[in-house]
N, C-alpha and C positions, 0 to 999 in steps of 0.2 A: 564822703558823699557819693563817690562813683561805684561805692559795693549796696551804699543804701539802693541808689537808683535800680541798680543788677538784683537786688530783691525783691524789692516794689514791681520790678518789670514782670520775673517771675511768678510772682505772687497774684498780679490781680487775674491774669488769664487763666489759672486754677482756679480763682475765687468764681470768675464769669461760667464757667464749665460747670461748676457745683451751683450755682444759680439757673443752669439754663436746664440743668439735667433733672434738678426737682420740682421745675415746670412742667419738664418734658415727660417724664416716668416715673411716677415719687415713689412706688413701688420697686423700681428695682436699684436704686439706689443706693451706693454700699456705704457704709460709715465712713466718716468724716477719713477717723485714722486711718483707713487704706489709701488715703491721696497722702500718705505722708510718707508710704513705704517707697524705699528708694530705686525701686526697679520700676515702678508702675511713674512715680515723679521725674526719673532720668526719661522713660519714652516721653512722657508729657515735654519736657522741654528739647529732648531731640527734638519732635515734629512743628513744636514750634518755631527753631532754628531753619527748619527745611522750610516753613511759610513763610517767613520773616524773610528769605534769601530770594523767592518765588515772587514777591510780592514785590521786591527791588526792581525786576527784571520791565524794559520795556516789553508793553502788551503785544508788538511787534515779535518779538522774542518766538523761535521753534528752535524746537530739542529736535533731533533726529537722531533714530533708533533701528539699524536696520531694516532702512528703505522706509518706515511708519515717522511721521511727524506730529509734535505734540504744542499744543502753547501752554505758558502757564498756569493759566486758569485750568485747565486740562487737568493738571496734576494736583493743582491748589485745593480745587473744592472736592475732590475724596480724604486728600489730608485732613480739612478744616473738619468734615465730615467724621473720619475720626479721633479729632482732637475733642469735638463735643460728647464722644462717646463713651470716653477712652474710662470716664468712671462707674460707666454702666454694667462694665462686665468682668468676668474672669479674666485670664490672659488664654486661655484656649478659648473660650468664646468671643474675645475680643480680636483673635488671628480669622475666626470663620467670618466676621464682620468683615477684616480688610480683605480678605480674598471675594467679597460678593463686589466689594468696589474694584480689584486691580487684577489685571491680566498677569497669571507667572509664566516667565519664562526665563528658564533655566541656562543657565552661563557657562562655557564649557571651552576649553580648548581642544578640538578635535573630539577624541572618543575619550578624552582625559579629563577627572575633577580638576578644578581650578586651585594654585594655591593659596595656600592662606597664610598669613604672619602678624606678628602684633608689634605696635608702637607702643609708645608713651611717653610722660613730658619729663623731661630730665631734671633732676634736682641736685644744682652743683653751689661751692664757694667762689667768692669774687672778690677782687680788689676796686679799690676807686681809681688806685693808682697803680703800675705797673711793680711788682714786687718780686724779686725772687723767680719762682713759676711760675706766678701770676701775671704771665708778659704779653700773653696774647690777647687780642680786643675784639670783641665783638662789637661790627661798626654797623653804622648805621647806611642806608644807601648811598650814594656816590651825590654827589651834590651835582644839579641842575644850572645851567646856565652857558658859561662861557667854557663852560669844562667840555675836554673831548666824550662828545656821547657815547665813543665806543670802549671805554676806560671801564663802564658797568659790566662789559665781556672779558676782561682780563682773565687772566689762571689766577688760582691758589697762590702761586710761588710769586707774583704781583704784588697781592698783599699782605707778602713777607716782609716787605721792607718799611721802617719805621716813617720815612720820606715819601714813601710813595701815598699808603693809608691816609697821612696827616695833610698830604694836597688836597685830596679827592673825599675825605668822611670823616667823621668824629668817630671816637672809644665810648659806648654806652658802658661799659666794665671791661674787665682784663681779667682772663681767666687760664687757667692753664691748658695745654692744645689738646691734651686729652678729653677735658670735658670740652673745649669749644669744638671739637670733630663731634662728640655725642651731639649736641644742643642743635649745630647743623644738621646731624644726620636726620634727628627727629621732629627739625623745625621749630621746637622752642624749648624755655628753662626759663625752672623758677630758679632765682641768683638770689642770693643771702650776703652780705658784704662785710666788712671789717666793722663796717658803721653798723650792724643790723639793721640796715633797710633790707628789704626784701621785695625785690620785683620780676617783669615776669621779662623774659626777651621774644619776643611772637616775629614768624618769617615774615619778612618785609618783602624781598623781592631777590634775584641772585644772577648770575653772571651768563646763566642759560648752557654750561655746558655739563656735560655727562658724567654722573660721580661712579669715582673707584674707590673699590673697596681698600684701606689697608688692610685687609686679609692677603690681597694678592700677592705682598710682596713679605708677610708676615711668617709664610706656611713653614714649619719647620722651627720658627726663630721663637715665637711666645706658645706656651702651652694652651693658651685659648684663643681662638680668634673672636671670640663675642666683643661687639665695639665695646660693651660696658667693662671688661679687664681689661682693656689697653692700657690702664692707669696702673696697673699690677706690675704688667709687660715694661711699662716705662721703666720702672726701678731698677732694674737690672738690663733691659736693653736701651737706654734713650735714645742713642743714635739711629738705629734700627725702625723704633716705632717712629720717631718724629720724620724722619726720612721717608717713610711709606703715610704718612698723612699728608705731609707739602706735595706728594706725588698724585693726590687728587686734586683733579683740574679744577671741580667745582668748589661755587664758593657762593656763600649765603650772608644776605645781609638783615639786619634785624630791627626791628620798632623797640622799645620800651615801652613797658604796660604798669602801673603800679599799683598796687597790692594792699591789703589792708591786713595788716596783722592781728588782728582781733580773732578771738575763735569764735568759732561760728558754727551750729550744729546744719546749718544749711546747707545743699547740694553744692558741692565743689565748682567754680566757673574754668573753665578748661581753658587751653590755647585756643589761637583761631586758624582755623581753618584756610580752606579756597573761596573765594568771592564773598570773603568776610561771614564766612557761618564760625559758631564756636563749637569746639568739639567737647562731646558729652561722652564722659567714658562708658563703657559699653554698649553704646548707640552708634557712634560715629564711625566709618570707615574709608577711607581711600583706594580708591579706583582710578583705572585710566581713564584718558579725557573722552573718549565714544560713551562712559558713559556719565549720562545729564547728572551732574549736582544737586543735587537736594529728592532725587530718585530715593523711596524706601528699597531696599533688599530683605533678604530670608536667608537666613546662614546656618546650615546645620555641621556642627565639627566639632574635635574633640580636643582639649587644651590640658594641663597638668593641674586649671586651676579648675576647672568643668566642662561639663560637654555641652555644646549647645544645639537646641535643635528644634527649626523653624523658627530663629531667634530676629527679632525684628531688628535693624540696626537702616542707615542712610546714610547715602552718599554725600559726606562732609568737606571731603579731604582727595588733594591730588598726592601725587608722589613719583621725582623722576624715574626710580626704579620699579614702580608699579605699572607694569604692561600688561597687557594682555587683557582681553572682554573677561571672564571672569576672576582676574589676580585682585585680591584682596587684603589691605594691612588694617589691623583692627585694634581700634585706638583703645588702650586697657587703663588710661587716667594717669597720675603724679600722685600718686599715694606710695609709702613708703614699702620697700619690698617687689614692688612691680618690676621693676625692670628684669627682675630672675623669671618673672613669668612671662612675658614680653618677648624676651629672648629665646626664650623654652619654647615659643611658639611659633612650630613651622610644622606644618599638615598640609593635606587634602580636604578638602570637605565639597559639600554643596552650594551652591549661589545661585538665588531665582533673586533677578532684577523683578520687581513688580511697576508694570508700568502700566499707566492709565486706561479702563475701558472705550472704547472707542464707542458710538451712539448706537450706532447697528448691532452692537452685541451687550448691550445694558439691559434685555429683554426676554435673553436664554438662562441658563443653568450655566456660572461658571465651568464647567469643562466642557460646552459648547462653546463658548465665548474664546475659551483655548484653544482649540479646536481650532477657531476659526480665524483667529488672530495670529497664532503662530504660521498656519498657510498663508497666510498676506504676507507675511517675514522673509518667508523661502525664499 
């Protein structure tokens, strides 16, 4: 029922757009089949993620962006504005649409491109019950109540102990620590179990302290440090690698999401996100918190799997290693294969935050309206 609902959701607001648009322009109208191509349907339901998240928000609600302030509506109606448009055009003609609606400004560290890296949702085995390797538990948040409130800030090495966990949380699965380090690192996993259930684990909330890499204490000892071969590294080091995981402080607790195993030729439903957006592979990205969630960006950069460039994507997703005004991790999906590109992905590139025209400048030529927006910034 709840994949029906996630279809129908997706479904009628395409249907509404393809109604409002052969009202609106029946001439320029593109066939039906190009709302079904997967690049043009993935933006369609990013920007609806970023409305749907905007729309939450008390009307009270200001973003602030380098000294400029914004409300949602602000930001809302050029999104909404291209979500009805989104089938009227090319994709380079439909980038000169969004740039007549939004101010670019360009994301930089110092006189340095910002970098770039990519995520994605892990896909590991799971027990019901503790087995073998299968010992460690992906818990659920700390239970409310009479319980010490400051027990949700504990280390890693806290809950290590089988006593301690079973006071304070439930086991949604038990997984081995290799993949329970991935699943944290990257916020969520689809889990497959002994029973073939298959569900999803989505970041619930975490302890709030600062993650270390097991690389740091790895160098030298595993021939890779990519988190996704530590499971390699374990075989022959266990001591080693498990030693250098309980040695990061942080710690992530999990919701259960469940799944419907039917295949489905429809668009994938991803993890969730920050302030409950869902993340749309190659739409979504995570930034630091200066900048506003549900903000479109422009990413031009080059990956092993393509190059992108003026590629439309939005701020979905936080991440405590992602600092910096233009640092960028770009969520690449749970499709099988990805995590080799994922990983592979660490560059340079571009990042224009596009953020909403201001009133005074909806009247000029976009690079006046730059012009004159970026001197207000200074």
């Amino acid at each position: 029922m709840k994949q029906l609902v996630y279809a129908l959701f997706w479904f009628f607001p395409v249907l509404l757009i393809c109604i409002q648009g052969l009202g609106a322009n029946p001439k320029k109208v593109i066939p039906s089949q190009k709302l079904r191509d997967p690049k043009l349907f993935s933006l369609q339901i990013a920007i609806q993620e970023s409305i749907l998240y905007l729309q939450k928000l008390p009307q009270d609600t200001k973003f602030l962006f380098r000294g400029e302030t914004y409300s949602p509506n602000e930001i809302l109606h050029p999104l909404q504005k291209i979500q009805k448009q989104i089938h009227l055009y090319e994709t380079a003609e439909l980038l000169t649409e969004v740039k007549k609606l939004f101010q670019e400004v360009e994301l930089k560290i110092g006189n340095d491109l910002p970098l770039i890296t990519g995520y994605y949702e892990v896909r590991v085995q799971g027990k019901t019950k503790p087995e073998g390797h299968y010992a460690h538990p992906a818990l659920v948040p700390p239970k409310r109540g009479n319980v010490d409130a400051k027990v949700v800030s504990f280390p890693r090495e806290y809950w290590k102990e089988e006593s301690h966990w079973k006071s304070h949380s439930q086991a949604i699965v038990f997984l081995r620590l290799t993949d329970l380090h991935l699943a944290q690192l990257e916020g969520s996993a689809i889990v497959q179990t002994e029973t073939k259930e298959v569900f999803r684990i989505n970041y619930s909330s975490d302890n709030g302290l600062d993650y270390v890499s097991p690389s740091v204490h790895l160098t030298g000892v595993c021939p890779s440090l990519k988190p996704y071969h530590l499971t390699n590294c374990m075989e022959t080091k266990p001591k080693e690698v498990t030693d250098a995981i309980w040695k990061n402080p942080r710690y992530i607790f999990f919701e259960k999401e469940k799944i419907n195993n039917r295949k489905s030729s429809s668009f994938p439903i991803g993890p969730m996100g920050s302030g409950g957006i869902r993340l749309v592979e190659g739409r979504s990205v995570a930034m630091d918190k200066q900048i506003p969630l549900g903000f479109p960006v422009l990413l031009s950069f080059p990956s092993t799997k393509q190059t992108y460039h003026d590629h439309l994507a939005f701020v979905h997703d936080r991440g405590n290693a992602i600092q910096g005004e233009g640092r960028v991790d770009f969520y690449l999906g749970n499709e099988f294969g990805v995590d080799e590109v994922a990983n592979e992905l660490l560059t340079k590139g571009k990042v224009v935050l596009l953020v909403p025209r201001k009133k005074n400048c909806q009247t000029v030529s976009p690079k006046e309206c730059n012009r004159r927006q970026s001197k207000s910034m200074e």
